[in-house]
N, C-alpha and C positions, 0 to 999 in steps of 0.2 A: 177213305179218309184222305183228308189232302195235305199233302206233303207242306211242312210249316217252309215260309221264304230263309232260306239263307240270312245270316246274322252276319256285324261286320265285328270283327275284333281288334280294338288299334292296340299294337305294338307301340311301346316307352321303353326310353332306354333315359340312363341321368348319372352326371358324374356322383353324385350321391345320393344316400336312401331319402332325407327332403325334396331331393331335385327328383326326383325319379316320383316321390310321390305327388308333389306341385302337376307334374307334369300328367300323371294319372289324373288328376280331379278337372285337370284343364282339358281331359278328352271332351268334343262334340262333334255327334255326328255317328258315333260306335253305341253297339247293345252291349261290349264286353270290354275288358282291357289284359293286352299280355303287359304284365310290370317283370321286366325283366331286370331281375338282380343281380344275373351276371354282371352285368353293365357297371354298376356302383360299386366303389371303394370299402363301403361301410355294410355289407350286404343285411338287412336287418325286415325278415318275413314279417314281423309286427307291423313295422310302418308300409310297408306293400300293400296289407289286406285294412287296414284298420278304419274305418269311417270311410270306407268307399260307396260312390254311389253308384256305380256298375258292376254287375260278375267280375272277380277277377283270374286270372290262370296266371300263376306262380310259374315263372322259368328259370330255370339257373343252368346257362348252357357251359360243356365244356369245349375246350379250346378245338377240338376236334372233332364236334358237330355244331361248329361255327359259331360260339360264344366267344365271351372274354372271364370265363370263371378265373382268381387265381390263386385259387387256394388246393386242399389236396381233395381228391375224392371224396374221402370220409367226412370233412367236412361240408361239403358240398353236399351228399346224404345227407346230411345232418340238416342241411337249410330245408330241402324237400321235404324229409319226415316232418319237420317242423310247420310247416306249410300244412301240412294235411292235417294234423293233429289241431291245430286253431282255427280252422275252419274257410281255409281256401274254397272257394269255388270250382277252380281247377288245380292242379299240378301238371305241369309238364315233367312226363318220366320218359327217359328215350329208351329205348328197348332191347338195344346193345349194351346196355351198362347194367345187368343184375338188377334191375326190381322186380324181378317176376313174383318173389315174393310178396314185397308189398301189392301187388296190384291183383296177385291170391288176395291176401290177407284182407283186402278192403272191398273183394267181390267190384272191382274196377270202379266203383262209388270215387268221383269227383278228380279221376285222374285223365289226361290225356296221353296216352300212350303214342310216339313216336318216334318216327326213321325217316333219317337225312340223306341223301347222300348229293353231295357238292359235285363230284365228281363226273356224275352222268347217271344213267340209267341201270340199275340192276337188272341182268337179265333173269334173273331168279325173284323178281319183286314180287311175283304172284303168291309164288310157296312163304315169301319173309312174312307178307301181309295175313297168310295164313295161319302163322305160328303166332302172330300177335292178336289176331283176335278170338284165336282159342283163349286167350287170357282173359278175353269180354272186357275191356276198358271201358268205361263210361263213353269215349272218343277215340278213335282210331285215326293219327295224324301223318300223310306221310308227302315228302316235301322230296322231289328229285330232281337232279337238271335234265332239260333237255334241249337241243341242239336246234331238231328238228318239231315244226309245226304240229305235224300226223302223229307225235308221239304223244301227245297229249292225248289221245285219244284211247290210248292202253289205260290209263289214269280211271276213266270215264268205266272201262272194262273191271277196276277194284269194285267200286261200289254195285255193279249190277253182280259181282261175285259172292259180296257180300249183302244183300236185300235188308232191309231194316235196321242196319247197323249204323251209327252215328258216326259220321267219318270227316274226316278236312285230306282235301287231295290236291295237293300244290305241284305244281310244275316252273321249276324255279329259272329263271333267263328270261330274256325278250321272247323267245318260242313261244313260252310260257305263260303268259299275258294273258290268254281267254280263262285260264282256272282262274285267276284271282278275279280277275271283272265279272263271269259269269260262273259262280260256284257250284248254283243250284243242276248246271246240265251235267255236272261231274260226281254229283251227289254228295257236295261237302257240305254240313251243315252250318257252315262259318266261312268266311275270307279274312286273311291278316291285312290288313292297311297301316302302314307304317310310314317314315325317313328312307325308305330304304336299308333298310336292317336286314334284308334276304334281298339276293338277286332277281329284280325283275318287282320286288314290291311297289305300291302305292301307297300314299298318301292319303288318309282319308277323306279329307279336300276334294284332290281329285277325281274318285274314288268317287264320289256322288256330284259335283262341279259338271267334269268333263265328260263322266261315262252313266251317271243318271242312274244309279245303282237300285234305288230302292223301284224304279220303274222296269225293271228285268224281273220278268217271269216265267212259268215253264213254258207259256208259249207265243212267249216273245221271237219275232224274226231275226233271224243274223246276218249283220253287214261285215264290212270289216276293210282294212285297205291290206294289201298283198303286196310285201315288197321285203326290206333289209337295209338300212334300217329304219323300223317305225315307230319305235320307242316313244318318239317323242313328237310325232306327226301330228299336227295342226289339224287333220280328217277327220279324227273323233268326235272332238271338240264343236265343228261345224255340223256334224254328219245327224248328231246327236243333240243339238240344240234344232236343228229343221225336224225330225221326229216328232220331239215334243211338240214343237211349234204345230205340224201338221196331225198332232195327237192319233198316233202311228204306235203300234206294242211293236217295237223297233229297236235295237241297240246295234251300233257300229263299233269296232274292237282294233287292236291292230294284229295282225297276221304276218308274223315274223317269219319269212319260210327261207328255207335255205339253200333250195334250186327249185326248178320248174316241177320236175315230178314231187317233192315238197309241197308247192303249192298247189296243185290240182286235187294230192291224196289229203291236203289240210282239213280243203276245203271241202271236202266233201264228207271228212271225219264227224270236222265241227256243223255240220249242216248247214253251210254259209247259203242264203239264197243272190246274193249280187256281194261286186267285190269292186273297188279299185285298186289299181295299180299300177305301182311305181317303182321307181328304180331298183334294182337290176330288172327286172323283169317286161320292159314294157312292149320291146319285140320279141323275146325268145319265147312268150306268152303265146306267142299265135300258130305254135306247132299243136296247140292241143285245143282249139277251138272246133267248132263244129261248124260257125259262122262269122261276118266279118260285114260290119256296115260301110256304106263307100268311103266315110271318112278315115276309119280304122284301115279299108283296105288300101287307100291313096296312100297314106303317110305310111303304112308299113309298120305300125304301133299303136297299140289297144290302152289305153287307160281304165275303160270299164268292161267290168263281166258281166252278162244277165242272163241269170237261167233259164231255158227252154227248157217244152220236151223233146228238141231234141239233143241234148248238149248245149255248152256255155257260147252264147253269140258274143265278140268282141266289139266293143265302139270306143270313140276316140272323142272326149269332150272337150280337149285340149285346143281346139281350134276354135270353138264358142268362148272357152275362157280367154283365152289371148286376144279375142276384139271386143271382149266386154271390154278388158282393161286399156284398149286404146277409143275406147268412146271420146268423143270429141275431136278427134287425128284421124282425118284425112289419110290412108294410105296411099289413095292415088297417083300415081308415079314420082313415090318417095323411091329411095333406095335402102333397102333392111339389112344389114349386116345381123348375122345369128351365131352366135357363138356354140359351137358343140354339133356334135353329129350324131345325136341318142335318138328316142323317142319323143320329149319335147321339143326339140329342135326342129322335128322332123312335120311335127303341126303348127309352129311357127311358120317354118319356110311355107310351107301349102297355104296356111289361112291370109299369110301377107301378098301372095304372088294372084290370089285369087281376089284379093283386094283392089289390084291393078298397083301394087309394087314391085319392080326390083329387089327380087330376092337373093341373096349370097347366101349360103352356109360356110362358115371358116372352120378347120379342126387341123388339129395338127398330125393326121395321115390325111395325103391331098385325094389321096385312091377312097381311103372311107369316101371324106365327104364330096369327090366326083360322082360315086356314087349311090349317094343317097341325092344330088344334084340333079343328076338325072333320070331319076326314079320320078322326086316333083316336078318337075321340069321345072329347075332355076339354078343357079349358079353355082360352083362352087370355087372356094381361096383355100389357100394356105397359110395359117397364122405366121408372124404377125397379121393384122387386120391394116392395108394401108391406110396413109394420116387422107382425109379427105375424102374416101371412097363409101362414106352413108350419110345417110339424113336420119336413121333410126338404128339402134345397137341396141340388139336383144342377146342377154346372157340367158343362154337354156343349158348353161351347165351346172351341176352342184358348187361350183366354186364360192366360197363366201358364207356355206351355210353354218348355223351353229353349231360345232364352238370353234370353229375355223375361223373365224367372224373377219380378221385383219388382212385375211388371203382376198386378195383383188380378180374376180373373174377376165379382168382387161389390163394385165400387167404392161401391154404396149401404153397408159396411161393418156394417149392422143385423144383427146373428146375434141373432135372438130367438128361435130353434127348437131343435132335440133333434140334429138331424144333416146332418153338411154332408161330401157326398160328390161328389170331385174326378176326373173321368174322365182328366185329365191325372196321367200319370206317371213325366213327366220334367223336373221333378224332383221324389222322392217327397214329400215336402212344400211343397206351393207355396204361396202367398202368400196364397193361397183357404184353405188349411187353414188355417196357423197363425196366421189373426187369427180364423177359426172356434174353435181349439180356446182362444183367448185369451179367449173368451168365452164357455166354456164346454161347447161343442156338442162331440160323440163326429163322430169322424171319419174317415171312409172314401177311401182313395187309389187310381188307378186300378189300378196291378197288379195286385189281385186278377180283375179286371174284363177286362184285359189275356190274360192267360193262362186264364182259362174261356175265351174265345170265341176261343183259337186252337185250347186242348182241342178244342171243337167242331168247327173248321174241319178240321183236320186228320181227325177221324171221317168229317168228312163225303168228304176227299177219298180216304181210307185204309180205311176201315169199322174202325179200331184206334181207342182210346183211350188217349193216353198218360198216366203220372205227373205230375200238376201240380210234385211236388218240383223235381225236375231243371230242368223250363223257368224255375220260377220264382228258381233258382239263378242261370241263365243268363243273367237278364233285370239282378238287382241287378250280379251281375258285369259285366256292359255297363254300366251306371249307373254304378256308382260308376271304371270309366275314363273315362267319359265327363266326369264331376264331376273327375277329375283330372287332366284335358285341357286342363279348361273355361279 
């Protein structure tokens, strides 16, 4: 029998039982709706359930498994009981608080039994999970933080504990981000999609927009980009509109990991088969590789994974990206100023010097960037950047990124050159450009830069080459929600 797809459940919250309700009939996009009546002033089970045209699951949470109830217990019993007796679809009953009775009493018919913890990870969660489903809930829900990538993986380990039980298994934080996107690998029969009402939720917009949700299945392949933070990484968005486009059973995630052994035990929890990666990770990445393509090996920093048999080979597409984005520009014996001595910086300097420019790296230890200088064979400064000393100024540092937006990656503010190209491209114009273009200089933003070297990545992990159109559609439509978020 084949296991039914995953359901999405959107989360409402409303300063009142009208608004709370308005706001339930206005879901689209969701099979279910939580109406959460903590939330409201006027708490009133009648108007939650009444003429809905979705399933609904009644919550009334208390202040200490992350609600805003504010009344006393007993009344708060009172909303739930009440909820179940008129004919909820679901109840949310959390299982620290005494209802083991009712969820006897009603032979687990129509309730969602669960356990929070905001805190971190129980390390007893196997045995808790075990006393709650001796109770047989209709739904078995349990939502916990974690810190670390690989953890999510113990998640995965309830439900194979449990065989045929109806469960939702949430891993709440940025770690946490593969349970809500991909539910069905964890064997939740639902995902919440909300405002952000639990750490690390989604939107239901997004939710099917950016990560193509109803197109995940059990044997869908997994991407994903490897870094800290990705929350809010433009990658998906692209990674996941080229998929579709190249009609690939494909989804890309983000992979929040929290050091390097993090990410290798993530990745191999979640069965990621290719990964990008980005900062922090893009050199400390290369102690655990198997392999290293020349570009990877030059620069000294891996942007892409691709799995072999024999272990994960490293490549570096950073350097395709960086002369798509100067198409038209001549490098030939310009002079490049580069801001930052990371990993982007580090395929900057290479792909510019190999262009037949003058390359500088600047950073403010002179020993790093001597030595990263003469690893590519090209120059290295000491910040400031002198007034007059380029024809091209590349910021390859995170400076300026959202929501830092006002922080200027070139606080020496001298734009005395022809071109000033910003590898940050979020937000598309940042504070590095437009006191550049204020002064004159032709200006270059990262997106273009952004989508070549996922172009690539994706070759690399597919042997297909996608439409730049599409990702790059993908990418501003993520921007510009994000800008109306902000």
């Amino acid at each position: 029998m084949e296991t039914p797809r995953p359901l999405v459940c959107a989360t409402v919250t409303g300063r009142s039982s009208a608004e709370l309700r308005a706001r339930r009939d206005a879901v689209k996009g969701a099979d279910l709706v939580e109406a959460r009546i903590d939330s409201v002033e006027d708490p009133d089970v009648e108007s939650a359930i009444a003429g809905r045209a979705l399933p609904v699951v009644v919550t009334c949470r208390r202040h200490d498994e992350g609600g805003w109830f504010r009344g006393d217990e007993q009344t708060r019993r009172g909303l739930l009981v009440a909820a179940l007796e008129r004919g909820a679809d679901y109840v949310d009953l959390e299982w620290a608080h005494g209802f083991d009775d009712l969820v006897r009493g009603r032979r687990g018919r129509n309730i969602v039994l669960s356990l929070h913890d905001f805190t971190g990870f129980p390390s007893d969660l196997e045995a808790r999970v075990d006393e709650m489903a001796a109770l047989d809930p209709e739904v078995l829900k349990v939502a916990v933080s974690v810190s670390r990538l690989a953890e999510c993986g113990r998640l995965a380990g309830m439900a194979r504990r449990h065989p045929g039980r109806r469960m939702v298994l949430i891993a709440m934080g940025e770690a946490g981000l593969a349970t809500r996107i991909l539910p069905g690998r964890f064997g939740s029969c639902w995902t919440y999609a909300g405002d952000g009402v639990a750490p690390g939720q989604i939107d239901v917009e997004r939710l099917h927009g950016e990560f193509r949700f109803r197109r995940i299945g059990p044997g869908t392949e997994l991407y994903g980009i490897a870094g800290r933070p990705v929350a809010h990484s433009l990658s998906p968005a692209l990674h996941n509109a080229a998929f579709e486009q190249l009609g690939l059973d494909a989804a890309y995630v983000p992979l929040a990991a929290a050091d390097i052994d993090d990410l290798f035990e993530g990745v191999s929890v979640l069965g990621v088969a290719g990964a990008s990666v980005t900062a922090p990770f893009k050199v400390d990445v290369m102690s655990g590789l198997a392999s290293l393509d020349a570009d990877a090996r030059s620069t000294g920093a891996v942007n892409t994974l691709v799995r072999e048999a024999g272990g994960w080979r490293g490549h570096n597409t950073d350097l395709d990206g960086f002369l798509t984005g100067c198409e038209g520009l001549d490098l030939r014996g310009l002079r490049v100023a580069v801001l930052g001595t990371g990993g982007a910086a580090r395929a900057v300097a290479l792909a510019a010097r190999r262009s037949g420019a003058e390359a500088t790296c600047y950073g403010r230890d002179l020993a790093k960037a001597g030595a990263l200088a003469a690893a590519l064979g090209v120059r290295a400064g000491l910040r400031p950047v002198p007034t007059g000393s380029w024809d091209v100024l590349v910021n390859a540092t995170p400076a300026g990124t959202h929501p830092d937006t006002e922080r200027s990656a070139f606080p020496e503010s001298t734009y005395g050159g022809r071109v000033a190209y910003d590898l940050v491209y979020n937000p598309p114009r940042t504070r590095f450009l437009r006191d550049a273009s204020a002064s004159g200089c032709r200006t270059i933003g990262g997106l273009d830069m952004l989508v070549a070297q996922a172009r690539r990545q994706i070759e690399l992990w597919t042997g297909l080459r996608p439409d730049p159109g599409p990702m790059r559609e993908a990418a501003e439509w993520t921007l510009s929600r994000q800008v109306e978020r902000a």
